[in-house]
LUMTORVO-621422 format. One line per field, with one value per residue: residue in three letters; x, y, z of N, C-alpha, C in turn. Coordinates in steps of 0.2 Angstrom, whole numbers, padded with zeros to 4 digits, always signed. Layout:
BEGIN
code = (ala;...)
nxx = (X;...)
nyy = (Y;...)
nzz = (Z;...)
caxx = (X;...)
cayy = (Y;...)
cazz = (Z;...)
cxx = (X;...)
cyy = (Y;...)
czz = (Z;...)
//
This chain:
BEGIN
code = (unk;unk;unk;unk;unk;unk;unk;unk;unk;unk;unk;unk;unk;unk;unk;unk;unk;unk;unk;unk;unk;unk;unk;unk;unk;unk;unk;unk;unk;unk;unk;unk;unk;unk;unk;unk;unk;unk;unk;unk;unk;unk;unk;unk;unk;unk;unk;unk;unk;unk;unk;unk;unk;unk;unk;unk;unk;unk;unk;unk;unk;unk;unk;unk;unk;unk;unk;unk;unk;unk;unk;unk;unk;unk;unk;unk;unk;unk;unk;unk;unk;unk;unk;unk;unk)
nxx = (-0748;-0749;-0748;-0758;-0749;-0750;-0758;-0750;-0758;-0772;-0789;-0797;-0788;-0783;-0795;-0797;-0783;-0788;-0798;-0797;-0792;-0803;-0812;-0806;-0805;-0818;-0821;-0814;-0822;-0835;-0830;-0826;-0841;-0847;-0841;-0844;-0858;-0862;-0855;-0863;-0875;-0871;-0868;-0878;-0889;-0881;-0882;-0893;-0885;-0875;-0882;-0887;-0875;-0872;-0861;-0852;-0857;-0845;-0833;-0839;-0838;-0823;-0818;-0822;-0817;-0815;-0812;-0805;-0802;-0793;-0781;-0777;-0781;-0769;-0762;-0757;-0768;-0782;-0795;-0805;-0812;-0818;-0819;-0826;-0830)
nyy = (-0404;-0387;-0373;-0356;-0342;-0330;-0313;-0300;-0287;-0289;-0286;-0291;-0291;-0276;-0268;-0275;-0268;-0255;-0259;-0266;-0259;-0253;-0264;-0271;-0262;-0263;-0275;-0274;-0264;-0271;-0281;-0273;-0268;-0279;-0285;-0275;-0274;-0288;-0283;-0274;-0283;-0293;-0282;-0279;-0289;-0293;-0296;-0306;-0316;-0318;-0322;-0334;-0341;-0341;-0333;-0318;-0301;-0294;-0303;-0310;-0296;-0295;-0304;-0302;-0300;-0293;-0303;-0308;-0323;-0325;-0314;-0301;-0293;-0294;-0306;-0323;-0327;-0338;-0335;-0346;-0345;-0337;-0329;-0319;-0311)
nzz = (+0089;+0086;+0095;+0095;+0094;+0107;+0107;+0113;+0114;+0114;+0113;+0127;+0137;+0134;+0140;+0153;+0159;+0159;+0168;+0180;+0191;+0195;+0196;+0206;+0219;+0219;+0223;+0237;+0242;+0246;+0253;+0265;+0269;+0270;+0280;+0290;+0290;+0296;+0307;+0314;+0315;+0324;+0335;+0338;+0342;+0354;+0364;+0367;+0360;+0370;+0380;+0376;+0375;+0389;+0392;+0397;+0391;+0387;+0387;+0375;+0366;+0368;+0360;+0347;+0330;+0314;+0298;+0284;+0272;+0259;+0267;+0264;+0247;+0239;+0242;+0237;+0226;+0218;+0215;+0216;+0228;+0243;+0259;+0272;+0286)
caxx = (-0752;-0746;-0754;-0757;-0747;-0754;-0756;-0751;-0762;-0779;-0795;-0796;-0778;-0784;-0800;-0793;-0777;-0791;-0805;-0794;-0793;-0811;-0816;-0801;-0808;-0826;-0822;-0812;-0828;-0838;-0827;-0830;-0848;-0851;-0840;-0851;-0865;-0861;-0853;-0868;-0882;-0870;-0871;-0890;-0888;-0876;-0887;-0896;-0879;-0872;-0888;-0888;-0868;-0868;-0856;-0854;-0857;-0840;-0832;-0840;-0837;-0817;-0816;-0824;-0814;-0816;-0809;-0805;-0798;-0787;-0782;-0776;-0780;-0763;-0760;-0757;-0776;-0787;-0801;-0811;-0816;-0816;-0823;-0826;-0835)
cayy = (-0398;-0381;-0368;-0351;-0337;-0329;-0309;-0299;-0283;-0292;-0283;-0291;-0286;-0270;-0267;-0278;-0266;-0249;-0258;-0268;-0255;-0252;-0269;-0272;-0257;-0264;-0282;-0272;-0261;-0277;-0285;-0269;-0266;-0285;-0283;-0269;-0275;-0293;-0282;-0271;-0287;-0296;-0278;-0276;-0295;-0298;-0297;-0312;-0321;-0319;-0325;-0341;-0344;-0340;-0330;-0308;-0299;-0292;-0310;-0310;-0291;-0294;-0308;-0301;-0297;-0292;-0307;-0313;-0326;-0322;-0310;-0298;-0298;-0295;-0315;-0326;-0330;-0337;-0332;-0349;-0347;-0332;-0331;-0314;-0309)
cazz = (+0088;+0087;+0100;+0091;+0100;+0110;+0106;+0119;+0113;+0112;+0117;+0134;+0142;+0135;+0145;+0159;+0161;+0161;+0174;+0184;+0198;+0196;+0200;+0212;+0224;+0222;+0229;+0244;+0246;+0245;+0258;+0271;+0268;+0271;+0289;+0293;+0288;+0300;+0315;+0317;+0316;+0330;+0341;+0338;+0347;+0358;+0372;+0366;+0360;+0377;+0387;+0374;+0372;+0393;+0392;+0399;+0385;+0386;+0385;+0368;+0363;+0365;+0355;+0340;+0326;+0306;+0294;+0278;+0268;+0259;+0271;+0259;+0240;+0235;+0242;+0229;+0226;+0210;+0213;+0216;+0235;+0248;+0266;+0277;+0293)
cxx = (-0748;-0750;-0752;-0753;-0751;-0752;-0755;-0754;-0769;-0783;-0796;-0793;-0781;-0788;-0799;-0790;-0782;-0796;-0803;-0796;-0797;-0813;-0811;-0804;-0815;-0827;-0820;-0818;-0832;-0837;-0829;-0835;-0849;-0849;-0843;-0857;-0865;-0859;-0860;-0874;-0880;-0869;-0877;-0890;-0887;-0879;-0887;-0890;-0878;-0876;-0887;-0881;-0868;-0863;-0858;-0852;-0849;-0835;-0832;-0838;-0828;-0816;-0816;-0819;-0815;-0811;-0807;-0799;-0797;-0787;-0781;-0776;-0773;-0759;-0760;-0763;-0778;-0790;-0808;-0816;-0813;-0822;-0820;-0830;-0831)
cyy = (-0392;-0374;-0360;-0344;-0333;-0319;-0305;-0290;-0283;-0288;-0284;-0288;-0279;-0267;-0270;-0271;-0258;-0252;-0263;-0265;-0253;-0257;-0273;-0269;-0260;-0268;-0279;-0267;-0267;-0279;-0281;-0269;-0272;-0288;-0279;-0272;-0283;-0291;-0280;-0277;-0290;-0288;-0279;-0283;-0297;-0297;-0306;-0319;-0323;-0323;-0335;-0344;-0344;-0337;-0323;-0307;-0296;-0297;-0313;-0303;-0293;-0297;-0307;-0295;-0296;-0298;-0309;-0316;-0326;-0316;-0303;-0299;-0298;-0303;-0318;-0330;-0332;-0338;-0338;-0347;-0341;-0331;-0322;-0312;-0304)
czz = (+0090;+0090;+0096;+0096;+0101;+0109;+0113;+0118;+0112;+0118;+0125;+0136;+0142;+0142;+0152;+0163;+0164;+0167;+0180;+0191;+0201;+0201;+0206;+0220;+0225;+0227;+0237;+0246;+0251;+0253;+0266;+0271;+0273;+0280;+0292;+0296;+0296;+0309;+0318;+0319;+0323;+0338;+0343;+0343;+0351;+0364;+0373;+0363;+0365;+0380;+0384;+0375;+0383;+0396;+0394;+0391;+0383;+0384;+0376;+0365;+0361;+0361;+0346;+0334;+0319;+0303;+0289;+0275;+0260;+0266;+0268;+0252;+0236;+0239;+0237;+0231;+0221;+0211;+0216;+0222;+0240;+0254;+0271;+0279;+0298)
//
């Protein structure tokens, strides 16, 4: 079986190549908003963490830090699965 070659001017590529950086910058909005969004619920909180975990609140504040997996999208990533808090 012979695979058709493949053009390298096809409509996709095109639109790909112009909204790439569009939807690049979105997910990386995406990904602060969604750290923001997580930090401020665990401030609003961390009384009632601390009292339940036993712990002083400052015990819980140093540890807390911004994450994700990938940890950078320019990692060699595809795209199935990603994780940040």
């Amino acid at each position: 079986m012979v695979m058709p070659k493949r053009r390298s001017d096809s409509e996709l590529l095109r639109e790909g190549c112009r909204s790439y950086h569009k939807a690049l910058f979105a997910v990386m909005q995406f990904r602060r908003e969604v750290q923001e969004a997580i930090r401020a619920a665990v401030d609003e909180r961390i009384v009632d963490l601390a009292a339940a975990l036993r712990l002083e609140k400052a015990e819980i504040s140093e540890g807390l830090t911004p994450y994700a997996k990938p940890a950078s999208l320019t990692q060699a990533w595809d795209g199935s699965e990603a994780e940040f808090g």
